[in-house]
SEVOMAR-996021 format. One record per residue (C-alpha): residue in one letter; residue number from 0; x, y, z. Coordinates in nm, 2 decimals. Layout:
N
 r   k     c1     c2     c3
 A NUM      X      Y      Z
...
//
This chain:
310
 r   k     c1     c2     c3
 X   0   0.00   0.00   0.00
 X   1   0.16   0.37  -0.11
 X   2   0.25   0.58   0.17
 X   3   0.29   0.91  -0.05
 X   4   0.02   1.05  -0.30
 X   5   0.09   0.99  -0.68
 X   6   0.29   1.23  -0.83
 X   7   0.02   1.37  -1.03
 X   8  -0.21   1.46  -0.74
 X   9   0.09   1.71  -0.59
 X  10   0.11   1.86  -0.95
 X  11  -0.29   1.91  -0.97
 X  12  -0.27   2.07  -0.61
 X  13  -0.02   2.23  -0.72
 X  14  -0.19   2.39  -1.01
 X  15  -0.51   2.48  -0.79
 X  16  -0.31   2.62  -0.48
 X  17  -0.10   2.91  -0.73
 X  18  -0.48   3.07  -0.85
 X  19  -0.64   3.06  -0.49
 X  20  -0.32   3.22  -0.36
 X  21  -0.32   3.46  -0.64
 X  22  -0.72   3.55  -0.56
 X  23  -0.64   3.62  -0.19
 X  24  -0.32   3.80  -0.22
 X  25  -0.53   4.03  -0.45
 X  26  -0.80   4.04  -0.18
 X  27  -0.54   4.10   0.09
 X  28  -0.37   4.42  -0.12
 X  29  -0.71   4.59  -0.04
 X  30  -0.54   4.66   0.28
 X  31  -0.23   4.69   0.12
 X  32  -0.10   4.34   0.23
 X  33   0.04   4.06   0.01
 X  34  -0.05   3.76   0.19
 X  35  -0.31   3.52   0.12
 X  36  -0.40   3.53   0.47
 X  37  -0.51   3.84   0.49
 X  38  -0.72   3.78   0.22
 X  39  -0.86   3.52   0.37
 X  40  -0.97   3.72   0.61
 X  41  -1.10   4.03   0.39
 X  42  -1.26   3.75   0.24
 X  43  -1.42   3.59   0.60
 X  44  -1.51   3.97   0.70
 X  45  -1.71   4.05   0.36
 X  46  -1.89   3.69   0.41
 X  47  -1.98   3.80   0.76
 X  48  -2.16   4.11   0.64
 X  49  -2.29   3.97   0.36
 X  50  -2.23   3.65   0.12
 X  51  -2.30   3.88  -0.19
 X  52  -2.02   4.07  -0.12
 X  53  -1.76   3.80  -0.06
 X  54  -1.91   3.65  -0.38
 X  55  -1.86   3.98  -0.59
 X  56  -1.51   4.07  -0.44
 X  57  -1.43   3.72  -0.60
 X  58  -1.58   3.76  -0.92
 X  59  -1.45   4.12  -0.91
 X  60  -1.08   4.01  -0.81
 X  61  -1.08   3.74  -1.11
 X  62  -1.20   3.95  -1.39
 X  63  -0.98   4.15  -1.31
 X  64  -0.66   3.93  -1.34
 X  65  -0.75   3.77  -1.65
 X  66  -0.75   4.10  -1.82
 X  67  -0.49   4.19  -1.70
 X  68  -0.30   3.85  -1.81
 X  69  -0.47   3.88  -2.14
 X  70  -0.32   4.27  -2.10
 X  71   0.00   4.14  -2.08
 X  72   0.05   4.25  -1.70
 X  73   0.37   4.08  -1.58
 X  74   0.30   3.75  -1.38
 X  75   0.46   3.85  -1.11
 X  76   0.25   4.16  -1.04
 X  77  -0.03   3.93  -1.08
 X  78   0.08   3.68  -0.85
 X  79   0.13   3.96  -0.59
 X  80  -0.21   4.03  -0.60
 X  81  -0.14   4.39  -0.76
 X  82  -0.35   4.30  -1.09
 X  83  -0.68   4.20  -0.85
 X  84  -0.71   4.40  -0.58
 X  85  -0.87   4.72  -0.81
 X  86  -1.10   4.49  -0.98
 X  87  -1.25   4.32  -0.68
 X  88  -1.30   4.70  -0.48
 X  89  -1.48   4.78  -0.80
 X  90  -1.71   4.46  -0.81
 X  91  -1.75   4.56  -0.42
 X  92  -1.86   4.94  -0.55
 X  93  -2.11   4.79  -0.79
 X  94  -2.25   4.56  -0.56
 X  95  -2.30   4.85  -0.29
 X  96  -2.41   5.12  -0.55
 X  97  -2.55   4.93  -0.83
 X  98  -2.90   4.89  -0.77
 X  99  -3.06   4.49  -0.88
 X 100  -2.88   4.20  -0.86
 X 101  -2.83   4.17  -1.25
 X 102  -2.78   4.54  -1.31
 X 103  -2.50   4.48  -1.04
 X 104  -2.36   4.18  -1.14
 X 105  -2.32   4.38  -1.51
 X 106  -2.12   4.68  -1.34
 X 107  -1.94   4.44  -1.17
 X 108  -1.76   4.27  -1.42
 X 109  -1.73   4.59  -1.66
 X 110  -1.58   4.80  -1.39
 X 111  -1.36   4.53  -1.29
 X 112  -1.24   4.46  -1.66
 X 113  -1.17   4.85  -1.67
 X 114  -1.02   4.86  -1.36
 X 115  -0.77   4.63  -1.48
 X 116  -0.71   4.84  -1.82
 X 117  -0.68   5.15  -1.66
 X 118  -0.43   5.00  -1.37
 X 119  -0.13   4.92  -1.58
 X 120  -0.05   5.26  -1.75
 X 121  -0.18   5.44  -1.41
 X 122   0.08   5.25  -1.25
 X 123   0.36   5.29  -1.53
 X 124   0.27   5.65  -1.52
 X 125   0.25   5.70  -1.12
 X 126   0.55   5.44  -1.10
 X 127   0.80   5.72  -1.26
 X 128   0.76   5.96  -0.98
 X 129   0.80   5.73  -0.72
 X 130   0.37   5.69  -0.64
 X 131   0.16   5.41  -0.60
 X 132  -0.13   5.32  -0.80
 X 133  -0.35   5.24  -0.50
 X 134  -0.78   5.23  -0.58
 X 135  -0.69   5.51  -0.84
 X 136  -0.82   5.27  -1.17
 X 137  -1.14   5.13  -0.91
 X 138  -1.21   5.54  -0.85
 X 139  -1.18   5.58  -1.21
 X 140  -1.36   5.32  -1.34
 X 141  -1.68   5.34  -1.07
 X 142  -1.70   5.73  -1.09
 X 143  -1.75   5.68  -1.51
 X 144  -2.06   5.43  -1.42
 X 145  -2.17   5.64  -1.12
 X 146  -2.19   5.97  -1.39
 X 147  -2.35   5.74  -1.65
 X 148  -2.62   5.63  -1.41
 X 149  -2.88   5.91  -1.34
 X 150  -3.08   5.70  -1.11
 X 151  -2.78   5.67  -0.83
 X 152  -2.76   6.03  -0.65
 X 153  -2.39   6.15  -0.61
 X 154  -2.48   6.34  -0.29
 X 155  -2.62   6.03  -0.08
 X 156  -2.38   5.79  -0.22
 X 157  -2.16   5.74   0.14
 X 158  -2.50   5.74   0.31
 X 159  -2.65   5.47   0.16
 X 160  -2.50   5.16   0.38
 X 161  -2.53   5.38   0.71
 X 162  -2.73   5.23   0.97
 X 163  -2.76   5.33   1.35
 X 164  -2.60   5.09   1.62
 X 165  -2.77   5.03   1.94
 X 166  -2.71   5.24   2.19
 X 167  -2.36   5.15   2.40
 X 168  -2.18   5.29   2.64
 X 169  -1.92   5.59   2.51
 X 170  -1.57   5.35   2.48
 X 171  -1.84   5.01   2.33
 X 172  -1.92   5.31   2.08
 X 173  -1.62   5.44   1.99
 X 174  -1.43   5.11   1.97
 X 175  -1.78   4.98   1.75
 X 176  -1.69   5.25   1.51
 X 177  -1.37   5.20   1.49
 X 178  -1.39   4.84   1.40
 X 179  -1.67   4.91   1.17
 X 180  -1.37   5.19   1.02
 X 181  -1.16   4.85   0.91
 X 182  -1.44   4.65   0.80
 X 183  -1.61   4.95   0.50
 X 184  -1.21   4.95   0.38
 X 185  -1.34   4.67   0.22
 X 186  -1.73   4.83   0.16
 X 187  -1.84   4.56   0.47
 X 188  -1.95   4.73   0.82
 X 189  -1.99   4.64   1.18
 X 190  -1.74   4.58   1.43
 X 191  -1.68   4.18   1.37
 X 192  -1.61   4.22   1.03
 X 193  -1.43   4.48   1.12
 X 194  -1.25   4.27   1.43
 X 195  -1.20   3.94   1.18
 X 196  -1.01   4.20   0.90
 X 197  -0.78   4.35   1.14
 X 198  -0.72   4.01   1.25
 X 199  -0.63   3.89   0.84
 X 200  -0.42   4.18   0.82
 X 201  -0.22   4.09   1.17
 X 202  -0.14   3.73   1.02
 X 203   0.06   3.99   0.72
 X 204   0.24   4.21   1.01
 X 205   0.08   4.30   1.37
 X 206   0.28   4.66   1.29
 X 207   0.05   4.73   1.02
 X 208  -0.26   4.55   1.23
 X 209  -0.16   4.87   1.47
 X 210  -0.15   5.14   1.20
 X 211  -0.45   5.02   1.04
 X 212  -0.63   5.03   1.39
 X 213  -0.50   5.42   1.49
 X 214  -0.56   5.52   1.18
 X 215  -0.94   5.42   1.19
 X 216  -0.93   5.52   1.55
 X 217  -0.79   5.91   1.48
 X 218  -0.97   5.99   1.14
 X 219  -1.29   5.87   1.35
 X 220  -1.22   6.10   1.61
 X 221  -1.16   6.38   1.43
 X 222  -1.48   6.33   1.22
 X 223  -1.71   6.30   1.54
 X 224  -1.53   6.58   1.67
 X 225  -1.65   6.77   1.31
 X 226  -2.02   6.69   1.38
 X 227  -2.05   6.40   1.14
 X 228  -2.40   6.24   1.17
 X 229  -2.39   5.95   1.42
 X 230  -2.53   5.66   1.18
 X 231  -2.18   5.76   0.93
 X 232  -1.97   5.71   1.25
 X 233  -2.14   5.39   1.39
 X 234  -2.12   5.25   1.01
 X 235  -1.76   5.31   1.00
 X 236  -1.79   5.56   0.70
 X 237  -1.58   5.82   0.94
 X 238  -1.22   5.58   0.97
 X 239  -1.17   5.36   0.65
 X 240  -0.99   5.62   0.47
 X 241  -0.76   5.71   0.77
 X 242  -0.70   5.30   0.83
 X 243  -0.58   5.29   0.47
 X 244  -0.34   5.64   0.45
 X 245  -0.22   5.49   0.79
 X 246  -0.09   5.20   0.61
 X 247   0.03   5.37   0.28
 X 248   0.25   5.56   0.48
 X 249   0.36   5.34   0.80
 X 250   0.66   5.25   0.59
 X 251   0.80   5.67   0.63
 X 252   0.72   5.64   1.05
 X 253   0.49   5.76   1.30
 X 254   0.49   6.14   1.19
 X 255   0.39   6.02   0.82
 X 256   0.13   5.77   0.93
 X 257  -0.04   6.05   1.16
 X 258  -0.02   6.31   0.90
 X 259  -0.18   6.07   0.63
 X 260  -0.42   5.98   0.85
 X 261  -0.55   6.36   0.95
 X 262  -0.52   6.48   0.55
 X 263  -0.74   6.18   0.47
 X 264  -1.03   6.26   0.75
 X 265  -1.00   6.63   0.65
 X 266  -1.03   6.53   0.28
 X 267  -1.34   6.32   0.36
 X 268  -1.49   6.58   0.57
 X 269  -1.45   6.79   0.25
 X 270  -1.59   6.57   0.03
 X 271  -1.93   6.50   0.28
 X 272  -1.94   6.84   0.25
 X 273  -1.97   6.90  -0.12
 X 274  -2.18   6.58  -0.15
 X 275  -1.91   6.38  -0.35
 X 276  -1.87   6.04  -0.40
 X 277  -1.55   6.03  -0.26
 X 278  -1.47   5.64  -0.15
 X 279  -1.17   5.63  -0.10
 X 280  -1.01   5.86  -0.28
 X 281  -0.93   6.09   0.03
 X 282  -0.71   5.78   0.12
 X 283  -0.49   5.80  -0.21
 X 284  -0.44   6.20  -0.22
 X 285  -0.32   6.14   0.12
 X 286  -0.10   5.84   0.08
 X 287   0.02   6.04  -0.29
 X 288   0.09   6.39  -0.05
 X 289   0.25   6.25   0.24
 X 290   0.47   6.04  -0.01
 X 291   0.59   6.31  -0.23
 X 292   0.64   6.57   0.09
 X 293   0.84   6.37   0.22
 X 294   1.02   6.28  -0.05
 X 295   1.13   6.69  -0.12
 X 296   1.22   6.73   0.21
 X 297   1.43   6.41   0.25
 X 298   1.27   6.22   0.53
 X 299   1.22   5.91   0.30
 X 300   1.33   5.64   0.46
 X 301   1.50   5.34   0.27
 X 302   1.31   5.12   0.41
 X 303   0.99   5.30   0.27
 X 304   0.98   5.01  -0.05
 X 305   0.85   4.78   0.23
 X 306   0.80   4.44   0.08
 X 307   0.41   4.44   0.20
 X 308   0.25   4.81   0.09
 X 309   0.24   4.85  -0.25
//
């Protein structure tokens, strides 16, 4: 009787273990992580808020890699999870935003297929001064649907997954925001999703765990200080983008990660103000500001091309 499996059967695993790590380290470089792990748990949190949003930030996430391997995107970038991760937000937009299942399902794979399109010369073209890409080709590609579709109102669009939380205690409330801050990074809310993705993104690095928490923590502070409406806070809507500057710019320090964090929130505030769409485009100005001031006045770091943020 064999002790070891056939040859074969290690080469078939083999063959199905390279895709699935593929789709979760695009999952995980939502929160700017390549590990599978962490994509895991993006993937866990969005299941835990709802299965149609784990299902479309899969469908999203492959979409998006085949075009880009029919693109021509190098394999590695793909393998890193860099190709995905723009294509599965932008499933997650259309999913959120989109309105029926089917019309959803439609924007889903379109925006992720353009998402994809748009990423590689974005990144080519931000790549040459020393930027990341980040959600800029998911931004690009939802806001073109968004403006096509007259039946989705730009001015209610970060309103429309707010709910209220029970009434807790002041620390149970602010901690439930917070947590429900991690969780929308990925358009899920409440504070276990919230609790399960910080706990993916720990299995990465527990440094970045810690950003990503302060961050949420500070930009939801300085929102409630603001006067944002309580059902925003309790949803999270106040801390995603100040848990996602906090992580583009953890690799420059402390200073960086603060400052990232406050221009995001500020940016956001903006944005609610004007009744823009914003998502999480106050997280990439931030991440693109911080970067390049520190860059002119030479506080980069060399260890700012950390292996994990892209």
């Amino acid at each position: 009787m064999p002790t070891h499996a056939p040859a074969h059967l290690y080469a078939a695993s083999d063959r199905l273990a390279a895709p699935l790590r593929t789709l979760l380290r695009s999952l995980g470089q939502i929160v700017l992580q390549r590990h599978a792990g962490t994509g895991a748990g993006v993937l866990a949190a969005l299941a835990l808020c709802d299965a149609r949003l784990a299902c479309a930030a899969l469908i999203g996430a492959t979409a998006a890699n085949v075009c880009a391997l029919l693109g021509g995107t190098a394999l590695a970038q793909i393998d890193d999870g860099l190709a995905g991760f723009n294509g599965a937000l932008a499933a997650l937009a259309a999913f959120t935003f989109g309105g029926d299942p089917a019309t959803a399902v439609a924007l889903a794979l379109l925006a992720a297929a353009a998402s994809a399109w748009l990423g590689a010369p974005l990144a080519r073209r931000l790549g040459k001064i020393g930027l990341a890409v980040y959600s800029s080709p998911c931004l690009a590609a939802t806001w073109i649907w968004m403006a096509l579709r007259t039946t989705v109102p730009p001015t209610v669009i970060d309103e429309n997954s707010a709910h209220a939380a029970p009434s807790l205690n002041l620390a149970a409330h602010a901690l439930n925001g917070t947590l429900s801050g991690l969780a929308q990074t990925a358009f899920a809310t409440g504070a276990l999703p919230g609790l399960v993705l910080l706990a993916g993104i720990a299995l990465s690095s527990r440094r970045a765990a810690a950003y990503a928490l302060g961050g949420a923590a500070l930009a939801s502070g300085i929102e409630w200080l603001a006067g944002v409406p309580g059902a925003s806070f309790d949803a999270g809507l106040c801390g995603f983008n100040g848990a996602l500057a906090a992580l583009a710019a953890c690799t420059l320090g402390a200073r960086a990660a603060i400052c990232a964090t406050m221009l995001a929130a500020a940016l956001h505030l903006v944005a609610v103000c004007l009744g823009l769409p914003a998502m999480t485009a106050p997280f990439a100005l931030a991440g693109w500001a911080v970067h390049g001031a520190w860059r002119v006045c030479g506080f980069t770091r060399a260890a700012s091309a950390s292996h994990n943020i892209r």
